[in-house]
C-alpha positions, 0 to 999 in steps of 0.5 A: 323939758320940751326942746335941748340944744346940743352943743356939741356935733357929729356922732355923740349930738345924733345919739342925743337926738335919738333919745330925745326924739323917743321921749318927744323932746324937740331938738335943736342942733348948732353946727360951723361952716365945716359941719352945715351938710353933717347928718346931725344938723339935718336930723335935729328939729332945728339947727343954728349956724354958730361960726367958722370952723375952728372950735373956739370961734364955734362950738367954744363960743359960748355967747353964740351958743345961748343966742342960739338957745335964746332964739330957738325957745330951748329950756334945757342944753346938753353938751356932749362930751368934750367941748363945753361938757366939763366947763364950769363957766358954761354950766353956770351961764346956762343956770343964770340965763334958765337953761337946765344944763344937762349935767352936774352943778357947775360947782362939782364940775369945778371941784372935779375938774382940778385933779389936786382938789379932786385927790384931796377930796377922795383921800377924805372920802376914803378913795385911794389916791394915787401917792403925789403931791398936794399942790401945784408945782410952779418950777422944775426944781419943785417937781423935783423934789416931790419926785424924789420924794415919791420915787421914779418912776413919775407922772407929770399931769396938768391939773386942769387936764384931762384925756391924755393931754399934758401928761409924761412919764418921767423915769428920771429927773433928766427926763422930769426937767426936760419934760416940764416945760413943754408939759406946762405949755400943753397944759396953758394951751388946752385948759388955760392953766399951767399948773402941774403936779406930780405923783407915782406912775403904776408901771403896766396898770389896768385902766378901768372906769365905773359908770354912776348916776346920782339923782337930786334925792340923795340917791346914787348907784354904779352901772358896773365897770368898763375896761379901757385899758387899750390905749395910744398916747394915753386915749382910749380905743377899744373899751369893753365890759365886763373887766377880762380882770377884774373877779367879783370882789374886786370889782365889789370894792371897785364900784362901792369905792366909785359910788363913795366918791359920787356921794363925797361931792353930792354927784347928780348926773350921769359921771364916770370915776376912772381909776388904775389897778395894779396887778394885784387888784390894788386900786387908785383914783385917776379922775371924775368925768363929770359928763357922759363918756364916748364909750357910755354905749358899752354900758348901754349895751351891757346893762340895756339901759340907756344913759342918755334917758338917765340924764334926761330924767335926773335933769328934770328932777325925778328920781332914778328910774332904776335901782342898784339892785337892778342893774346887771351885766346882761352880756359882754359888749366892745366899743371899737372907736374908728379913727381917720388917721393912719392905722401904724402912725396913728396921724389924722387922715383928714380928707372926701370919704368917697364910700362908706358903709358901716357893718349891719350885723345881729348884735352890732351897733354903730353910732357915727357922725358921717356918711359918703360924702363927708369931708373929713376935716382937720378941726375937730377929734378924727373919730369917724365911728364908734362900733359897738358889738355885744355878745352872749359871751366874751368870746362871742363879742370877739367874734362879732367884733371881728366881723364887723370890723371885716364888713366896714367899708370906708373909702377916700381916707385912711382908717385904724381898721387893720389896727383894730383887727390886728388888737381882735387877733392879739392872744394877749388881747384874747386871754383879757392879759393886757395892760394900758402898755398893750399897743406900745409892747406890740410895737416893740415886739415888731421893731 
């Protein structure tokens, strides 16, 4: 492997960088028109200009991506996170035109990523599922019967979906009707299909994901937990790990049962397998990310591993360089992800950042995609930063936390900072008693 393409932008391709840059691996970065003056396409070893602004004309044009890879001598393409990381399609293209994608095959990407198929491969493998349906459900009148079937509560998902999007709680069948229409809409939108099931919704679960690696030999281990339970609209923003929940046996069962389902469908890569857990540490199957996570630095920080050199090694066909036995909780880290948007609506706040000078503190990382200067722009995902503080303890990662939230300065747009510090001060927050309906009770408390 002597140079990657990364198909993807801002923060996640400069961390990508970094690594390859430490391996000696040349880079090369694509970037839009809105993107040219970014810092990722100035610190990459090359860079392609690939189109216009909006994604599908860009960092979606596949056919731009591998000329750019073709013209640049690239052997291997990483993608990031979002994107193209999980499209099957893209994966394949790259092996046919003898690019080492950087990532899972395209076939697991493909099994993992149509959640029904998902669910009945881990109800095989002895993963707990979620109770639901076993296929799609093509009229109102279907998601009806399978909700009256499982009980309301539900959760309306898209089958193809992922990260919070066409997904609804429907507490009744009024609300079910109501909601299937536009949930199907989302869904054809953003995944280009519109299938839909249904299953049991967990009222006030803990939303806690497993980090694993799995080699070309057979092998593959957990990197320990991430707690991502603090959430709006079903998308993360404040990640930590160790779990405040989770005691040693449950977390035993919780990272035996992620590498289970790994190996149930022959996982190579660097993944995540997310799953809910009630209040009494019953737990369920929720996803497989078969790519790398925004918050896989709070896995680095825990454990000082770095995920990116994982895949590096996995891609070219070597063993994992570390053992299970190996791999321990060194320190207790946060991932604070910071947002343009409104720190109470939570809109985008697209706009010129005037300022910006990210916290530099002992035990303080911040892996960002902007700097002063940088215009903001409405076409991609409003993460302008994501923070991410380690501690001997919890409660010195808190501190830490608050700190550097306190010592970011960002000027010329709006950010989820005061949201974020308000969460930091939260007692619920501090005890580690909270659940993926944190942000939502701490508005009904102040409505």
């Amino acid at each position: 492997m002597r140079k990657v393409l990364i198909a993807n932008r801002g923060e996640i391709a400069r961390r990508i960088i970094r690594t390859c840059r430490a391996q000696g691996v040349a880079t090369v970065a694509v970037f839009s028109e809105a993107d040219r003056d970014l810092p990722f396409v100035r610190e990459a070893d090359e860079a392609v200009h690939i189109g216009p602004p909006p994604v599908p004309h860009s960092y979606l044009n596949v056919e731009a991506i591998i000329a750019a890879a073709r013209e640049t001598g690239a052997d291997a393409v990483h993608p990031g996170y979002g994107l193209l990381s999980e499209n099957a399609a893209f994966a394949r293209r790259c092996r046919d035109e003898g690019l080492v994608f950087i990532g899972p095959s395209p076939e697991v990407i493909a099994q993992m990523g149509d959640k029904l198929t998902a669910r009945r491969v881990m109800r095989e493998a002895g993963v707990p599922v979620v109770p639901g349906c076993e296929d799609p459900v093509n009229t109102p009148d279907e998601a009806a019967r399978v909700a009256a079937g499982i009980g309301y509560p539900v959760m309306l998902k898209a089958s193809a979906g992922g990260g919070g999007i066409g997904m609804q709680v429907c507490r009744d069948e009024a609300e079910l009707r109501q909601a299937y229409q536009s949930a199907r809409g989302r869904a054809k939108a953003y995944f280009g299909s519109d299938a839909m099931y249904v299953e049991a919704y967990v009222e006030s679960p803990r939303h806690i994901e497993v980090q694993i690696a799995g080699d070309a030999h057979g092998t593959v281990i957990h990197l320990l937990e991430r707690e991502c339970s603090i959430q709006r609209r079903h998308q993360k923003v404040l990640e930590e790990s160790p779990s405040p929940f989770l005691d040693e046996l449950a977390r035993q069962r919780l990272c035996e049962a992620a590498v289970t389902a790994a190996r149930a469908v022959g996982y190579t890569g660097v993944g995540t397998v997310e799953f809910i857990m009630d209040g009494k540490k019953n737990f369920y199957f929720l996803e497989m990310n078969t790519r790398l996570q925004v918050e896989h630095p709070v896995t680095e920080e825990m454990t000082g591993l770095d995920l990116v050199a994982l895949q590096l090694e996995i891609a070219r066909g070597n063993p994992l360089p570390v053992a299970q036995a190996e791999v321990k909780a060194l320190r207790h880290a946060i991932e604070l992800r910071v947002y343009a948007e409104d720190p109470v609506t939570f809109l985008p706040s697209p706009g010129t950042i005037t300022f910006y000078r990210p916290p530099q503190m002992d035990g303080v990382r911040v892996d960002d995609g902007v700097e002063t200067g940088t215009q903001v722009t409405p076409f991609y995902d409003p993460m302008i930063a994501k923070v991410i503080v380690s501690g001997t303890n919890r409660e010195e990662a808190i501190r830490r936390a608050q700190e550097a939230m306190r010592q970011f300065e960002v000027t010329g747009i709006k950010t989820n900072i005061p949201f974020l510090l308000e969460v930091l001060g939260d007692e619920a927050f501090r005890r580690g008693a909270y659940t993926t309906r944190f942000v939502e009770e701490r508005k009904e408390k102040t409505t």
